[in-house]
DOVEXMI-59074 format. One record per atom (N, C-alpha, C, O): residue in three letters; chain; atom name; x negated, y, z. Coordinates in steps of 0.001 Angstrom, whole numbers. Layout:
r / c / a / u / v / w
ALA / A / CA / X / Y / Z
...
//
This chain:
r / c / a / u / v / w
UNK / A / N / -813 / -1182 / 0
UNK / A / CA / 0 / 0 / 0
UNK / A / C / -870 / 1264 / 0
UNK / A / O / -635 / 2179 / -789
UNK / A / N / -1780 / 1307 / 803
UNK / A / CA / -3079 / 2452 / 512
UNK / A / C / -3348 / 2434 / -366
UNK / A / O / -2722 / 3250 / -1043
UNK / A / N / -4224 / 1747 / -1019
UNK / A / CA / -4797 / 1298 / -2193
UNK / A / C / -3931 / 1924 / -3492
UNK / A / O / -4483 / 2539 / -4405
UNK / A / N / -2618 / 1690 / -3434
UNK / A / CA / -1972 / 2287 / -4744
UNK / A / C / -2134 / 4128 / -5033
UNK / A / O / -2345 / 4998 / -4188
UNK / A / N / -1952 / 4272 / -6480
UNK / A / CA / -2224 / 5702 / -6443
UNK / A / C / -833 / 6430 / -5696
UNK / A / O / 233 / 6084 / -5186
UNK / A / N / -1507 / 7507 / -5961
UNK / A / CA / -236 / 8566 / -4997
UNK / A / C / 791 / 8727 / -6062
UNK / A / O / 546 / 8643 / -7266
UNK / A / N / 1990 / 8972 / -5522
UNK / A / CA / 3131 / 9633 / -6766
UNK / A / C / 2613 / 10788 / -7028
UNK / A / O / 1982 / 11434 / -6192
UNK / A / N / 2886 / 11268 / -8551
UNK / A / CA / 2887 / 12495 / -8821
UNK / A / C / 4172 / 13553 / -8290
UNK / A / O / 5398 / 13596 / -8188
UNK / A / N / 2583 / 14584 / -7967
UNK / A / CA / 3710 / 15425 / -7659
UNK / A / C / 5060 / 16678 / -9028
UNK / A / O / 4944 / 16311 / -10198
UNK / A / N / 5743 / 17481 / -8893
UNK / A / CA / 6389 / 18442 / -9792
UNK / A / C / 5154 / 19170 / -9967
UNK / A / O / 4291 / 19443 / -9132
UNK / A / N / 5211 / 19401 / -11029
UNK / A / CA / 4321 / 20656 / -11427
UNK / A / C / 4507 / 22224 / -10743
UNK / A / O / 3752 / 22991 / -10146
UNK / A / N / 5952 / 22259 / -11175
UNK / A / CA / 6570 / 23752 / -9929
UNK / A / C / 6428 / 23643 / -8885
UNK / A / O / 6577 / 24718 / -8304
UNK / A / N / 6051 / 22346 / -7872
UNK / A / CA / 5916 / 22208 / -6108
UNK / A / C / 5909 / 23446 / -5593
UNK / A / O / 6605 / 23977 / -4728
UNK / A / N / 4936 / 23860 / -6315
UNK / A / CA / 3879 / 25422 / -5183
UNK / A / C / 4707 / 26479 / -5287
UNK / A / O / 4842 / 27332 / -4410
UNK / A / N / 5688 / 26447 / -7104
UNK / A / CA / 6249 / 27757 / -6915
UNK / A / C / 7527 / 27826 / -6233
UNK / A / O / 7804 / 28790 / -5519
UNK / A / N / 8581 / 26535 / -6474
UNK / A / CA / 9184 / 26518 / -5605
UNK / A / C / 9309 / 26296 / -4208
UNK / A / O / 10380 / 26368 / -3606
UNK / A / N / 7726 / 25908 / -3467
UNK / A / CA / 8162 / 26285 / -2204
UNK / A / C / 8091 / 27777 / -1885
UNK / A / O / 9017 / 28362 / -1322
UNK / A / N / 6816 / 28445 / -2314
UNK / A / CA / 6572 / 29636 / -1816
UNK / A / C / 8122 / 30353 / -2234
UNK / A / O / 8628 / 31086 / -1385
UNK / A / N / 8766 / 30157 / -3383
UNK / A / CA / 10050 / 30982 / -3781
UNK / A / C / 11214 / 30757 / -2058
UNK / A / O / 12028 / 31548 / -1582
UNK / A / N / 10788 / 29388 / -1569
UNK / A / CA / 11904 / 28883 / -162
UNK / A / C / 11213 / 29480 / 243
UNK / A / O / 11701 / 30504 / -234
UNK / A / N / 10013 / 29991 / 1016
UNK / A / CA / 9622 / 30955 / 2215
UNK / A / C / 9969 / 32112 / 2009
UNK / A / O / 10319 / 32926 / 2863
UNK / A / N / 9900 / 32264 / 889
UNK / A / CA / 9736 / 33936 / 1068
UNK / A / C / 11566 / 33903 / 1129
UNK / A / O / 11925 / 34750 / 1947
UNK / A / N / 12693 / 33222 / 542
UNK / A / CA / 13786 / 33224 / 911
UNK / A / C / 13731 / 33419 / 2290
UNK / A / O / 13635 / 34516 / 2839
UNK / A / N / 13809 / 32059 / 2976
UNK / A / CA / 13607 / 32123 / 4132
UNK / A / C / 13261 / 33143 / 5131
UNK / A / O / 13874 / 33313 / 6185
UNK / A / N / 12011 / 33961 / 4643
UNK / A / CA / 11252 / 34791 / 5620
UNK / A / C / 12158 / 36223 / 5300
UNK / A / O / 11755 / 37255 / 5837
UNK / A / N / 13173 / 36275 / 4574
UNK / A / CA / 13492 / 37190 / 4263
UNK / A / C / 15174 / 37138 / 4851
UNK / A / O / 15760 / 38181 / 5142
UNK / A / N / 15660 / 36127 / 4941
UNK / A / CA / 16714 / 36181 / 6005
UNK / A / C / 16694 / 36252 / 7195
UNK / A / O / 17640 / 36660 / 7869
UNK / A / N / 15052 / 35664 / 7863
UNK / A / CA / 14960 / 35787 / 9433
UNK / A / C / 14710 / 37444 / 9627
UNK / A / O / 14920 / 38086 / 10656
UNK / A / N / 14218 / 37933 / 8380
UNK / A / CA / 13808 / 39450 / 8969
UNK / A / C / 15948 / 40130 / 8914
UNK / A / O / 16516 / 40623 / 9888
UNK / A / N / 16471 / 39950 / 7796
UNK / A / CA / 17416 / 40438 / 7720
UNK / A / C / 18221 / 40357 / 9672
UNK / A / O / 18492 / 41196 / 10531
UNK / A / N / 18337 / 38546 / 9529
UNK / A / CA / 19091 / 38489 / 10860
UNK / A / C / 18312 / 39263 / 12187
UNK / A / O / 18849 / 40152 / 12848
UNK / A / N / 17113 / 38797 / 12395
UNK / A / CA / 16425 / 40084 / 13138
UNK / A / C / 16897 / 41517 / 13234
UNK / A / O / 17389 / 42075 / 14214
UNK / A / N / 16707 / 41900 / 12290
UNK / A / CA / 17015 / 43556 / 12127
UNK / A / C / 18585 / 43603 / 12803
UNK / A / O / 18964 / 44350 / 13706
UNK / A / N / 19383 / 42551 / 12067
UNK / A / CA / 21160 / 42773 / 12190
UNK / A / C / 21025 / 42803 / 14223
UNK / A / O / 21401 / 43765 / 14893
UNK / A / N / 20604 / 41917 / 14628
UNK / A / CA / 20427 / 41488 / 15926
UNK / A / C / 19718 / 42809 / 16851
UNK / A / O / 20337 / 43384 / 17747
UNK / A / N / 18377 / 43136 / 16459
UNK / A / CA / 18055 / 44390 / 17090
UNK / A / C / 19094 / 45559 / 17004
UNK / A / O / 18942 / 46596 / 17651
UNK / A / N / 19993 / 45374 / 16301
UNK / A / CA / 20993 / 46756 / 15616
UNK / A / C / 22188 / 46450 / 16580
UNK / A / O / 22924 / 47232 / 17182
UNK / A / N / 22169 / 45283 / 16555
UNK / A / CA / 23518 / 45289 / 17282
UNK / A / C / 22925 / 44959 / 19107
UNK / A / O / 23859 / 44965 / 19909
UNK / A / N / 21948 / 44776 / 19532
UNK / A / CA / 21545 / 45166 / 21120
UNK / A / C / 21455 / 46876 / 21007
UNK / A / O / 21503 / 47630 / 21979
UNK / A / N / 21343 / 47212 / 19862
UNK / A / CA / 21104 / 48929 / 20253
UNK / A / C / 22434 / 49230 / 20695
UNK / A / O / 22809 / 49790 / 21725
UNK / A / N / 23183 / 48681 / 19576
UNK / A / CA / 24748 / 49290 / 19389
UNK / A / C / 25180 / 49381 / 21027
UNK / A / O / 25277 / 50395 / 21718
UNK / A / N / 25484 / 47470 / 21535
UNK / A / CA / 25586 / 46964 / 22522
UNK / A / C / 25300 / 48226 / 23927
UNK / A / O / 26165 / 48862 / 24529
UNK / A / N / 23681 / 48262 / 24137
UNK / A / CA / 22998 / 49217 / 24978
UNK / A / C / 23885 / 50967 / 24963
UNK / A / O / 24367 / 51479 / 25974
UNK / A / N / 23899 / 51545 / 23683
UNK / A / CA / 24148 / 52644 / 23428
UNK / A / C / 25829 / 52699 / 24257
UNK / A / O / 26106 / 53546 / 25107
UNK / A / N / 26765 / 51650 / 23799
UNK / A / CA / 28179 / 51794 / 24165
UNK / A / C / 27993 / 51400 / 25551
UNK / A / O / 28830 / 52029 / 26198
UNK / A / N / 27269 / 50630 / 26354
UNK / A / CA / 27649 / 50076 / 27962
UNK / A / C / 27019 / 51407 / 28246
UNK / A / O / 27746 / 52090 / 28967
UNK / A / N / 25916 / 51980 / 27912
UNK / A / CA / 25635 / 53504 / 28740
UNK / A / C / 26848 / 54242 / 28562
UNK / A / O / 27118 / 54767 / 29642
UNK / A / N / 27767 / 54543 / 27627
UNK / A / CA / 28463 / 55680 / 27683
UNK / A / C / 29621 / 54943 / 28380
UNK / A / O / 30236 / 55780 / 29040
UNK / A / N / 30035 / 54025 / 28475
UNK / A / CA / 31044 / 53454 / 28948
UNK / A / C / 30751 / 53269 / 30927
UNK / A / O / 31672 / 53360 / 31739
UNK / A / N / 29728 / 53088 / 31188
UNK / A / CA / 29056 / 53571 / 32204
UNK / A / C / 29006 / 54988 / 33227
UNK / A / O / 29394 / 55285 / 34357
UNK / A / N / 28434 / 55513 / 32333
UNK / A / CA / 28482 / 57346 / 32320
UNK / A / C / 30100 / 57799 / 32230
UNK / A / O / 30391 / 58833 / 32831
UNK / A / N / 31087 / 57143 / 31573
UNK / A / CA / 32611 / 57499 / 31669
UNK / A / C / 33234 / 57055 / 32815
UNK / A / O / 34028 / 57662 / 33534
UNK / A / N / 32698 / 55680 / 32940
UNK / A / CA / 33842 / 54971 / 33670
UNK / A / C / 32744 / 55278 / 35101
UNK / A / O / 33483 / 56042 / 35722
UNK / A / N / 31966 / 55201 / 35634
UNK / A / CA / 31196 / 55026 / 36849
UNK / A / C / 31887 / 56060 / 38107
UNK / A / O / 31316 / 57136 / 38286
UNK / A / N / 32929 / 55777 / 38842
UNK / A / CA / 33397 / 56623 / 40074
UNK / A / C / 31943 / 57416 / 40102
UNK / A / O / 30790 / 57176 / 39741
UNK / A / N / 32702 / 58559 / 40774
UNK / A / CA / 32058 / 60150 / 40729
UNK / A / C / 32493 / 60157 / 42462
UNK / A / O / 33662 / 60021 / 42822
UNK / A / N / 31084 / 60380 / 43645
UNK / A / CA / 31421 / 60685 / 44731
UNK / A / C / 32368 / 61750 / 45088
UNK / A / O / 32116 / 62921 / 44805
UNK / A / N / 33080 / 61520 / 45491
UNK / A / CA / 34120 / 62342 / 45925
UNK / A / C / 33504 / 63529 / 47611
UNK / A / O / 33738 / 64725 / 47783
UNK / A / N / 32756 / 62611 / 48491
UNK / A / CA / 32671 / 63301 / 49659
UNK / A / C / 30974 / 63348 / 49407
UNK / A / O / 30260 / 62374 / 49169
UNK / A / N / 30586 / 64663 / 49522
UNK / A / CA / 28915 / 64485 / 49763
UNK / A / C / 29002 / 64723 / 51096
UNK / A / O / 29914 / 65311 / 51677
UNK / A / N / 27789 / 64132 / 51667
UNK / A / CA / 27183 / 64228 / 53021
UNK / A / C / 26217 / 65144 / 53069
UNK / A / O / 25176 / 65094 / 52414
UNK / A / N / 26621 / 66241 / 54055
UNK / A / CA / 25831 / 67265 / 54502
UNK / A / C / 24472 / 67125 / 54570
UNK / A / O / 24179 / 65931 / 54513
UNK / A / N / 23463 / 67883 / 54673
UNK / A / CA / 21998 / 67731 / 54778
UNK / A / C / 21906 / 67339 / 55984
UNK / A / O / 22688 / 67951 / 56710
UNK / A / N / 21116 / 66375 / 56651
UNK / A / CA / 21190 / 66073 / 57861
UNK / A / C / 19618 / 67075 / 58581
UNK / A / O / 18579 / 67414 / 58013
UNK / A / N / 19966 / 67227 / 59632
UNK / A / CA / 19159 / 68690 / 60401
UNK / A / C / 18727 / 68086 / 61494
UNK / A / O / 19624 / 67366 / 61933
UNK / A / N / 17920 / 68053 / 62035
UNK / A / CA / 17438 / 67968 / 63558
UNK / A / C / 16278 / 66957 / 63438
UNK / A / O / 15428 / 67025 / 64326
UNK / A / N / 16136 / 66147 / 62593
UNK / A / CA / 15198 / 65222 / 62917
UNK / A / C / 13664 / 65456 / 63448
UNK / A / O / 12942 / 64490 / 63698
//
């Protein structure tokens, strides 16, 4: 089984893989980007929703004196 020659390979092998990476490498950047965009989004709306909704002290406490 060693001994026998190897199958041939496609002649295109090389171009069609490099054509699948660079596919490939080009959807992980897309989904990346979509993903960083939408933690911004995410971040940007819980701050203002935060800053809106967060109770506002009603009673401040005097400066305290004597110590």
């Amino acid at each position: 089984m060693l001994d026998a020659p190897h199958p041939p390979a496609p002649p295109d092998l090389a171009e069609r893989a490099m054509e699948r990476g660079k596919r490939l490498l080009r959807r992980r950047r897309l989904l990346h980007a979509a993903l960083w965009t939408l933690l911004g989004v995410a971040a940007a709306a819980g701050t203002v929703l935060a800053v809106h909704y967060w109770p506002q002290p009603t009673v401040i406490a005097p400066p305290m004196r004597g110590w």
